[in-house]
Biopython code that builds the backbone (N, CA, C, O; Angstrom):
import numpy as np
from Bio.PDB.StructureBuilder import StructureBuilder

atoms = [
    (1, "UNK", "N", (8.071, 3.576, -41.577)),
    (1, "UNK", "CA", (7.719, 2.195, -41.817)),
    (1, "UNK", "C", (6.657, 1.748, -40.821)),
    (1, "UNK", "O", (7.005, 1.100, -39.834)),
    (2, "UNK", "N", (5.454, 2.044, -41.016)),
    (2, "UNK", "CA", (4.269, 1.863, -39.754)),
    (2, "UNK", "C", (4.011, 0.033, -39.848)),
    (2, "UNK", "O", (4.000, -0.631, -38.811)),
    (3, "UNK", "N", (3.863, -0.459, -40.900)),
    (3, "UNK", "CA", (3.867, -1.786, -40.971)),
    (3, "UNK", "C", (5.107, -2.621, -40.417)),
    (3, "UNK", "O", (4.874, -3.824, -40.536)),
    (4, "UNK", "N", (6.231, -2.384, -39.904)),
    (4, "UNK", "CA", (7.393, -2.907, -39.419)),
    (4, "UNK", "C", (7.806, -2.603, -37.827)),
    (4, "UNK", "O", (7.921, -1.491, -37.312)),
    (5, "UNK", "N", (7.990, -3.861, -37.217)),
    (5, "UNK", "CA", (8.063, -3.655, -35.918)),
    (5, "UNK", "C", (9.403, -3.482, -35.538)),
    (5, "UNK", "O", (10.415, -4.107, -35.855)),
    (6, "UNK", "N", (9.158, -2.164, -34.529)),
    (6, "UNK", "CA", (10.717, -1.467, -34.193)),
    (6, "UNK", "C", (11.249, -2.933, -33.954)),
    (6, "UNK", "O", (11.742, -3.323, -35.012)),
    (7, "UNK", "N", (11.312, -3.611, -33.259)),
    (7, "UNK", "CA", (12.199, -4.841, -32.772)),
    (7, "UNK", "C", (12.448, -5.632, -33.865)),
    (7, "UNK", "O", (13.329, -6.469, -33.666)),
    (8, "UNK", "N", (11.811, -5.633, -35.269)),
    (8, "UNK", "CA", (12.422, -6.203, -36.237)),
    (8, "UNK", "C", (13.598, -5.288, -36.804)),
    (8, "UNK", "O", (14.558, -5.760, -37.413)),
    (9, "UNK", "N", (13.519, -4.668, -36.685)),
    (9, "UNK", "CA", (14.173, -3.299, -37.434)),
    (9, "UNK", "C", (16.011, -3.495, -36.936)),
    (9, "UNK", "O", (16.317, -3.655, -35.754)),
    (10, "UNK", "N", (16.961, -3.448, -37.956)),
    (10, "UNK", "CA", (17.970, -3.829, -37.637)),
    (10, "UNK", "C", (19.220, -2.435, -37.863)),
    (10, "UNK", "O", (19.641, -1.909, -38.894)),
    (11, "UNK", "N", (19.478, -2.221, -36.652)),
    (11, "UNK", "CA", (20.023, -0.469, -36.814)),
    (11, "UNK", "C", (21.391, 0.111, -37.514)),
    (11, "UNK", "O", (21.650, 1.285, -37.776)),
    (12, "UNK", "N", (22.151, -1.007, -37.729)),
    (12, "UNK", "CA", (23.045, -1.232, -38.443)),
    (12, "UNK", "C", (22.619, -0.837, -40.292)),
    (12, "UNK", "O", (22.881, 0.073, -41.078)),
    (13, "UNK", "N", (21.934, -1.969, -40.318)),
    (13, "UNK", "CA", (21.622, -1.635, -41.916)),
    (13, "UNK", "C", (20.616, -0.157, -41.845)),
    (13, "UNK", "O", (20.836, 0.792, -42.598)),
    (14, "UNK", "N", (19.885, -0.156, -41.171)),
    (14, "UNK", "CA", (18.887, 1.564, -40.983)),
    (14, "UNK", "C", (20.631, 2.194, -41.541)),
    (14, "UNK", "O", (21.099, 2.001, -42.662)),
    (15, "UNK", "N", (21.073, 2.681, -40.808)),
    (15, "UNK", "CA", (22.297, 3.314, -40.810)),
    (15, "UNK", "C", (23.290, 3.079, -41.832)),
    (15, "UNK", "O", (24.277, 3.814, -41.818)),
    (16, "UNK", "N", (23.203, 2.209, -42.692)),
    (16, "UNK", "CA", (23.752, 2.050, -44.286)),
    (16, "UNK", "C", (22.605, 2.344, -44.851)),
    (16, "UNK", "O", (22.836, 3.181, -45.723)),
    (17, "UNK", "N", (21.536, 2.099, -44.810)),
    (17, "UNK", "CA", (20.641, 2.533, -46.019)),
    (17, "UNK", "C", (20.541, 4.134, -46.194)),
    (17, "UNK", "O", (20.379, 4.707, -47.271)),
    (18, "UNK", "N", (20.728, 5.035, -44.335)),
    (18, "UNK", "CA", (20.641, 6.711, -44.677)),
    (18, "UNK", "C", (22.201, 6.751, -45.337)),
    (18, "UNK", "O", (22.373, 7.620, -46.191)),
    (19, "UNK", "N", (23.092, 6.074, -45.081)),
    (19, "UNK", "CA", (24.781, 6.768, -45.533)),
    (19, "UNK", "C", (24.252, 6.691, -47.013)),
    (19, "UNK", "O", (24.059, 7.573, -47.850)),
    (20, "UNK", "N", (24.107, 5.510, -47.037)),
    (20, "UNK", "CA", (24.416, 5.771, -49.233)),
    (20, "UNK", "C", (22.948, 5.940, -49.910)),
    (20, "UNK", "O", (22.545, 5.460, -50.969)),
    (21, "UNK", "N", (22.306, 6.727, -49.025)),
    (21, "UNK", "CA", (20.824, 7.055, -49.974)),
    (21, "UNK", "C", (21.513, 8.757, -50.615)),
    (21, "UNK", "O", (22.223, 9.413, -49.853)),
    (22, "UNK", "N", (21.336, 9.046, -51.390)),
    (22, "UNK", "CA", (21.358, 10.054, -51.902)),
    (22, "UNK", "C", (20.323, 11.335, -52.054)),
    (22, "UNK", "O", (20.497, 12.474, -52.488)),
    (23, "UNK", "N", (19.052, 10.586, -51.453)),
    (23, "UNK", "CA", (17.817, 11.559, -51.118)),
    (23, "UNK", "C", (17.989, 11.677, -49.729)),
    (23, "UNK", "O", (16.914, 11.975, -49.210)),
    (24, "UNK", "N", (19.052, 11.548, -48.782)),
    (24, "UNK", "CA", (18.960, 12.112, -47.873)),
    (24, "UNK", "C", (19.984, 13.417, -47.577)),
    (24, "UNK", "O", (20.986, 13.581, -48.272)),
    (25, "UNK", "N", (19.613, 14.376, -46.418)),
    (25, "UNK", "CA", (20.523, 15.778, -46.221)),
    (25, "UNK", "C", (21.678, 15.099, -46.054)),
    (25, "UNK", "O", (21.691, 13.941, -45.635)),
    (26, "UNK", "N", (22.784, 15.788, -46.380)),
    (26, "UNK", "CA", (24.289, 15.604, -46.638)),
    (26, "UNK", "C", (24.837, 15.302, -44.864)),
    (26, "UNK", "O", (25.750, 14.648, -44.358)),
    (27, "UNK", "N", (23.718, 16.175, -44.329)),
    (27, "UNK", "CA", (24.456, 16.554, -42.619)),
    (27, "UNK", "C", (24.026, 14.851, -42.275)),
    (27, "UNK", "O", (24.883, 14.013, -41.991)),
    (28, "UNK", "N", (22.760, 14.592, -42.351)),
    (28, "UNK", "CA", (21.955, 13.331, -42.025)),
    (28, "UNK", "C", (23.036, 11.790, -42.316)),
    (28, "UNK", "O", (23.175, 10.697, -41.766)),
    (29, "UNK", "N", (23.600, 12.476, -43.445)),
    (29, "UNK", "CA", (24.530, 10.917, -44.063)),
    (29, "UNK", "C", (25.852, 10.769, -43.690)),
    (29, "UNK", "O", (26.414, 9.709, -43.965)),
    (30, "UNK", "N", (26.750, 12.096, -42.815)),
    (30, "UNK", "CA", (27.676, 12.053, -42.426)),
    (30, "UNK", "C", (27.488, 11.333, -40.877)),
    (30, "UNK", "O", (27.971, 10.336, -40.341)),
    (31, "UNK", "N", (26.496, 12.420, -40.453)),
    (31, "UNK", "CA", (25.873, 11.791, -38.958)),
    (31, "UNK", "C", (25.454, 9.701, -38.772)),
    (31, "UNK", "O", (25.472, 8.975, -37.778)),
    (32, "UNK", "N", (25.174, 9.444, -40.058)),
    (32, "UNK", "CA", (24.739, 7.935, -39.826)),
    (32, "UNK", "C", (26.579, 7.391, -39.891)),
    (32, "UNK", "O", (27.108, 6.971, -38.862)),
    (33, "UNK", "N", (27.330, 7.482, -41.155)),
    (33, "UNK", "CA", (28.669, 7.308, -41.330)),
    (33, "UNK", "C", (29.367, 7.600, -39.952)),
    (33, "UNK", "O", (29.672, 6.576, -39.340)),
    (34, "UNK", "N", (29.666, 8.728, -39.370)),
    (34, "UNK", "CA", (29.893, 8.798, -38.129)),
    (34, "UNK", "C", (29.611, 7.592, -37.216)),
    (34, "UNK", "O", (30.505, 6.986, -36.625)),
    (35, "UNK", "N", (28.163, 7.257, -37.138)),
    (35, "UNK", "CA", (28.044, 6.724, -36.048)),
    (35, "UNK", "C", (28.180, 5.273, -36.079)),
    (35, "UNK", "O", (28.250, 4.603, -35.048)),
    (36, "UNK", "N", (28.217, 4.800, -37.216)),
    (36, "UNK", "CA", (28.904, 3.547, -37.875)),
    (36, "UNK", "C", (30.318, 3.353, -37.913)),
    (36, "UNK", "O", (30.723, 2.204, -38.089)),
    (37, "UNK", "N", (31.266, 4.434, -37.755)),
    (37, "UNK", "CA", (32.648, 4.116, -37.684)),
    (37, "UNK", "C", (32.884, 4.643, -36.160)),
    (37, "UNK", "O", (34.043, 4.373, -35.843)),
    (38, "UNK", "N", (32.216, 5.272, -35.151)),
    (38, "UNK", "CA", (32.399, 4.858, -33.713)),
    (38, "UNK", "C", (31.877, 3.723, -33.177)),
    (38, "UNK", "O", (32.468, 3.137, -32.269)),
    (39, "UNK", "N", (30.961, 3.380, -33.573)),
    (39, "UNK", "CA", (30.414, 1.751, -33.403)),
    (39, "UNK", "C", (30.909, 0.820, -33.234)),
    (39, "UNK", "O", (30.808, -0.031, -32.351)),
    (40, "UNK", "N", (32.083, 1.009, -34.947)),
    (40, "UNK", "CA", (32.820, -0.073, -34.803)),
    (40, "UNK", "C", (34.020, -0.085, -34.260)),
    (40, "UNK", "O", (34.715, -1.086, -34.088)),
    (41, "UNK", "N", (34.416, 1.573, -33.841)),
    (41, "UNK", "CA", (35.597, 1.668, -33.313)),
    (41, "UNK", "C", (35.814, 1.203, -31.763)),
    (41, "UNK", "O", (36.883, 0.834, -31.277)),
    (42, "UNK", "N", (34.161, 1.337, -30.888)),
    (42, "UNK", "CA", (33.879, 0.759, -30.073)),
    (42, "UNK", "C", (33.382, -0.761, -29.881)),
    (42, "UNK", "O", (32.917, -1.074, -28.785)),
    (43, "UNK", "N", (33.467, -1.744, -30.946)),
    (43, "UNK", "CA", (33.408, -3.084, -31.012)),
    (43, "UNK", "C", (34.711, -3.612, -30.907)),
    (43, "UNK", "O", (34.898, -4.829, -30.895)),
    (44, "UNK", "N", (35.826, -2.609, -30.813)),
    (44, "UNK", "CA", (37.197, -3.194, -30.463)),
    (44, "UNK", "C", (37.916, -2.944, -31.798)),
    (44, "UNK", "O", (39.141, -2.921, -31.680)),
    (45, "UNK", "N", (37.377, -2.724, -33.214)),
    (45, "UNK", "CA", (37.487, -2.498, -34.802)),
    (45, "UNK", "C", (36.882, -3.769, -35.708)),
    (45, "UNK", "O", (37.080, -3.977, -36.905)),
    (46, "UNK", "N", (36.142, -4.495, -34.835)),
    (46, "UNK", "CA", (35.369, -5.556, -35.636)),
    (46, "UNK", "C", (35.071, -5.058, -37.015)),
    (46, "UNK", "O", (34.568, -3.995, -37.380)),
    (47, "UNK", "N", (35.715, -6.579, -38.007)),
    (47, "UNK", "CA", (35.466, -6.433, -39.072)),
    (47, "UNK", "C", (33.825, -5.818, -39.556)),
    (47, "UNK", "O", (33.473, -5.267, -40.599)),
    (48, "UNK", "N", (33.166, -6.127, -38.506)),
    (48, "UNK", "CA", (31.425, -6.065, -38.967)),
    (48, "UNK", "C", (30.953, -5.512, -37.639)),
    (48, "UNK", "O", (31.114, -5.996, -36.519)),
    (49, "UNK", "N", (30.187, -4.127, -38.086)),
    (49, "UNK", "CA", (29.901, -3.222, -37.244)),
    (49, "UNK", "C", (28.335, -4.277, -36.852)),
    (49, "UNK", "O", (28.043, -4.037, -35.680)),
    (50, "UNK", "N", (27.663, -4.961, -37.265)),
    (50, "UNK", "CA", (26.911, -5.818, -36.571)),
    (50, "UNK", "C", (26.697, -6.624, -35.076)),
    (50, "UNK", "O", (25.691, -6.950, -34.446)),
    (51, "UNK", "N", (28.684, -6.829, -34.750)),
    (51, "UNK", "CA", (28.512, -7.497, -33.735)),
    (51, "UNK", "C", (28.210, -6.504, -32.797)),
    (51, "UNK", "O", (27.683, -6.985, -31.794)),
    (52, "UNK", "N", (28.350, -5.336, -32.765)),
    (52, "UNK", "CA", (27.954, -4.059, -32.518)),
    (52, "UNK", "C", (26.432, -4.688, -31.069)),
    (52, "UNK", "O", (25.482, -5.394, -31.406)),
    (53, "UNK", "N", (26.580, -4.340, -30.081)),
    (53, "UNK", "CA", (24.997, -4.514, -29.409)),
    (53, "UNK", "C", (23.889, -3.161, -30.321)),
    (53, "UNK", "O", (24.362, -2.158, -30.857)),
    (54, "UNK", "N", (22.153, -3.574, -30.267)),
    (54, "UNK", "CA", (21.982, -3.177, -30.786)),
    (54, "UNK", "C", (21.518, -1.888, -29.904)),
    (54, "UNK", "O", (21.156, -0.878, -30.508)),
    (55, "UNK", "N", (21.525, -1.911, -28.625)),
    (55, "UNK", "CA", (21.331, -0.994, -27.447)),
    (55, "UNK", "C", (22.422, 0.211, -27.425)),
    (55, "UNK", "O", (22.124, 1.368, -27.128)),
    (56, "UNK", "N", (23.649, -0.196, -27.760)),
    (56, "UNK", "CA", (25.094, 1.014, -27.924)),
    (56, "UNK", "C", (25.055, 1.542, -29.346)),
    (56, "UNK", "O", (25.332, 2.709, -29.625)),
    (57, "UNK", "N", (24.688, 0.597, -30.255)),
    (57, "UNK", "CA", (24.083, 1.425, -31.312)),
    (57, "UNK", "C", (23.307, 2.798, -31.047)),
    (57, "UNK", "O", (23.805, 3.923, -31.009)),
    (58, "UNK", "N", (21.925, 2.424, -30.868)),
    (58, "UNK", "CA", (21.107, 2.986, -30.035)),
    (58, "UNK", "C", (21.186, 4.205, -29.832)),
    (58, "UNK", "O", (20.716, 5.125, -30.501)),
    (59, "UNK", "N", (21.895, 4.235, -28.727)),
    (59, "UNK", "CA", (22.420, 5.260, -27.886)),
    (59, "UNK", "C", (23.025, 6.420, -28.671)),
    (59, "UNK", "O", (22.704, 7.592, -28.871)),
    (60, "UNK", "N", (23.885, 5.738, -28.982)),
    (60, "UNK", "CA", (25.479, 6.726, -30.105)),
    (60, "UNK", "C", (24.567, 6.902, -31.225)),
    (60, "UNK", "O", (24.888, 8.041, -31.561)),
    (61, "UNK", "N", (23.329, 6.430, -32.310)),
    (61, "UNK", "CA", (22.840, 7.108, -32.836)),
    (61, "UNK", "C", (22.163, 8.336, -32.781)),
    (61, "UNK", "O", (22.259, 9.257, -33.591)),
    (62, "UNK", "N", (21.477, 8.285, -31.773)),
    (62, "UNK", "CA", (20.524, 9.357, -31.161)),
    (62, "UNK", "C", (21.250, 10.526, -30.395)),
    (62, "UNK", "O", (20.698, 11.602, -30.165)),
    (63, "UNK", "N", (22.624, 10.197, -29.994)),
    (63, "UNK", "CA", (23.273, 11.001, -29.325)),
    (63, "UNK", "C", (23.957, 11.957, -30.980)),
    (63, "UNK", "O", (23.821, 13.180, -30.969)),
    (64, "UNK", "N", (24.416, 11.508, -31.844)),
    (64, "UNK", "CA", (24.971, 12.427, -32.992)),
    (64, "UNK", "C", (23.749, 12.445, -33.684)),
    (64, "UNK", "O", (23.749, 13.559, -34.209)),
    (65, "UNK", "N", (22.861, 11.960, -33.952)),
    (65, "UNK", "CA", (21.703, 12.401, -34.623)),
    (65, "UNK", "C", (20.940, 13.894, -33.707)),
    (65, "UNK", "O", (20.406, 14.747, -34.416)),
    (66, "UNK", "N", (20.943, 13.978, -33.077)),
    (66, "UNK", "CA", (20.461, 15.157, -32.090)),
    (66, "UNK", "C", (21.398, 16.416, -32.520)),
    (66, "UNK", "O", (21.050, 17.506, -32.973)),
    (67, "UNK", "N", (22.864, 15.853, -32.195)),
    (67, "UNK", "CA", (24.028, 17.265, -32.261)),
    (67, "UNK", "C", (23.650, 17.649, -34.208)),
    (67, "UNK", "O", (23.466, 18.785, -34.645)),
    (68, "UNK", "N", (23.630, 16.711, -34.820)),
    (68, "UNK", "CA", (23.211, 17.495, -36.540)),
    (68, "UNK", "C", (22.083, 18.140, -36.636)),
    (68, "UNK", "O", (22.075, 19.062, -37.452)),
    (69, "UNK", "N", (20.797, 17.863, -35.845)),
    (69, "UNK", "CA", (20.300, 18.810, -36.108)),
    (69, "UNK", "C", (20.126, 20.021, -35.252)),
    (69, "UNK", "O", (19.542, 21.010, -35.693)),
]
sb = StructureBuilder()
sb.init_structure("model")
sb.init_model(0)
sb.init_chain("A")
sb.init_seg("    ")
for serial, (resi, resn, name, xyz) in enumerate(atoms, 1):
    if name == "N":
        sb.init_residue(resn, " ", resi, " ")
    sb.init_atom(name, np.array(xyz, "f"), 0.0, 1.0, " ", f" {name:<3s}", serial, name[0])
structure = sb.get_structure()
């Protein structure tokens, strides 16, 4: 997305749009799912992985996005 500024960019939904795209690798959509249900398991189990900071997001994405590939 070269026209969209990382700081608009909201990592939560990034991370629902790879789970239920179906053009993405199978490993890629478990890895986003993953890191969406530690997210929220680390928000305390907030109903909405949003209240989520978007910095611990962040982090825990790039940290299981790395181990899949």
């Amino acid at each position: 997305m070269p026209d969209v500024a990382p700081d608009d960019l909201d990592p939560v939904l990034v991370l629902k749009m790879i789970a239920g795209s179906s053009a993405v690798p199978p490993a890629v959509r478990a890895a986003a799912c993953r890191t969406l249900l530690l997210v929220s398991r680390a928000d305390g189990g907030a109903a909405e992985p949003e209240a989520v900071s978007a910095k611990l997001l962040n982090a825990r994405t790039l940290q299981i996005l790395r181990r899949a590939n």
